[in-house]
C-alpha positions in Angstrom: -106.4 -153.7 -37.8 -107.0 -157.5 -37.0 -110.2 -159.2 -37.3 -111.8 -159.8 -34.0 -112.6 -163.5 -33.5 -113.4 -165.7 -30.8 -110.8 -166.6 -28.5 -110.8 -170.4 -27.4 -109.8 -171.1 -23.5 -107.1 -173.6 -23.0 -108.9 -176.9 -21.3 -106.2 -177.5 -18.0 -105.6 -181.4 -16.9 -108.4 -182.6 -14.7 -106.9 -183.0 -10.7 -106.5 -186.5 -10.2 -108.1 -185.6 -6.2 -110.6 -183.4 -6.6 -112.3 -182.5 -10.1 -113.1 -179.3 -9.5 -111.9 -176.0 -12.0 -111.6 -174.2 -9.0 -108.8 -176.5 -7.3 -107.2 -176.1 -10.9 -106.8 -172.9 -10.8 -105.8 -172.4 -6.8 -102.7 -174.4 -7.7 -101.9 -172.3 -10.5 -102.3 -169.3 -8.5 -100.1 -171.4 -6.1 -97.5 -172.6 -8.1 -94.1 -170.6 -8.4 -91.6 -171.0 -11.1 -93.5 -174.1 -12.7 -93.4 -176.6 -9.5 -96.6 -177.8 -10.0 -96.6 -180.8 -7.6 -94.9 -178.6 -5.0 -98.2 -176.4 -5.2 -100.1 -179.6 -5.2 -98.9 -180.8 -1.7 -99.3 -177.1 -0.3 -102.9 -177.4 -1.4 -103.5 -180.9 -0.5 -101.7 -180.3 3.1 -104.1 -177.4 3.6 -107.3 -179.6 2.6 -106.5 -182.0 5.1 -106.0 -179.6 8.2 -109.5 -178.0 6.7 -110.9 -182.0 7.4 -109.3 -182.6 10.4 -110.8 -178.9 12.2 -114.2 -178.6 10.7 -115.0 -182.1 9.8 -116.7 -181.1 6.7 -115.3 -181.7 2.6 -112.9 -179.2 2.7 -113.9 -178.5 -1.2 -117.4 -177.3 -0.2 -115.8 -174.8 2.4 -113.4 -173.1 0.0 -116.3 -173.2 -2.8 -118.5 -171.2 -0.3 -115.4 -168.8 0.5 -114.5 -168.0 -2.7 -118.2 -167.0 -3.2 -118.4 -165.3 -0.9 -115.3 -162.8 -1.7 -116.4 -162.4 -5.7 -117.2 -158.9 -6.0 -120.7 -157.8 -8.1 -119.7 -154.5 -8.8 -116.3 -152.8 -10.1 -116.1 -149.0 -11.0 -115.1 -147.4 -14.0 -113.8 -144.2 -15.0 -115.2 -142.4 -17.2 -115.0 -138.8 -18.8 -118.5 -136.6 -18.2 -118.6 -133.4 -18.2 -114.8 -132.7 -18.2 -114.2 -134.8 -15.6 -113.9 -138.7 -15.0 -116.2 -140.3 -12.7 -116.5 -143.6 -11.2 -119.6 -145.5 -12.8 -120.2 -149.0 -11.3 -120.1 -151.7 -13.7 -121.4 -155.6 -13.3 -118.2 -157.8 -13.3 -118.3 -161.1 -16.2 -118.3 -164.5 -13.6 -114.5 -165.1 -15.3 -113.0 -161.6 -14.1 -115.0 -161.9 -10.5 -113.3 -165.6 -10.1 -110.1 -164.0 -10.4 -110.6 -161.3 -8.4 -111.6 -163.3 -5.6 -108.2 -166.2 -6.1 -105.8 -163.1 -5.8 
C-alpha cells in the first residue's frame, strides 16, 4: 500500500479580466474539448449583459449566487444496525464550490 502524502493543487493562469479563482474555474467548467478562449467570450458575453441589466459588477452578482447555491450538508450512507442510513455530513468549502459550478 502507498504512503499517503499531501497532494499539491495545480496553481491555474490568473484571468487577464477579472482575477478571481472563481471566474477560473466557470471557464473550465465552460470550456469543451480544450477551446479555452471560446469559453472565455461565452463568459465575457454573459458578464456584459449581467452590466448592461443590473448595472452592478457583474463579478459581485455571480459571487453572491454561487454562495448562495453551496450546500452545508450532504448525506452519507452508512451501515447501523443492518441497514444503511443516511447521516448528514458537513461538506469541505472545495467539494461545496463544486457542487454549486455543476
Amino acid at each position: 500500500m502507498r504512503k499517503k502524502r499531501i497532494i499539491k493543487k495545480h496553481q491555474q493562469v490568473d484571468d487577464p479580466y477579472f482575477p478571481s479563482p472563481l471566474v477560473k474555474q466557470l471557464i473550465t467548467k465552460i470550456m469543451l474539448q480544450g477551446k479555452k478562449n471560446k469559453a472565455r467570450k461565452i463568459l465575457y458575453q454573459a458578464f456584459e449583459y449581467l452590466k448592461k441589466e443590473t448595472e452592478q459588477d457583474p463579478l459581485v452578482i455571480i459571487e453572491e449566487a454561487v454562495k448562495e447555491l453551496k450546500p452545508q450538508l450532504e448525506t452519507k450512507k452508512t451501515r447501523l444496525g443492518g441497514t444503511y442510513q443516511p447521516i448528514p455530513e458537513e461538506v469541505r468549502p472545495e467539494r461545496s464550490l463544486c457542487l454549486a459550478l455543476r
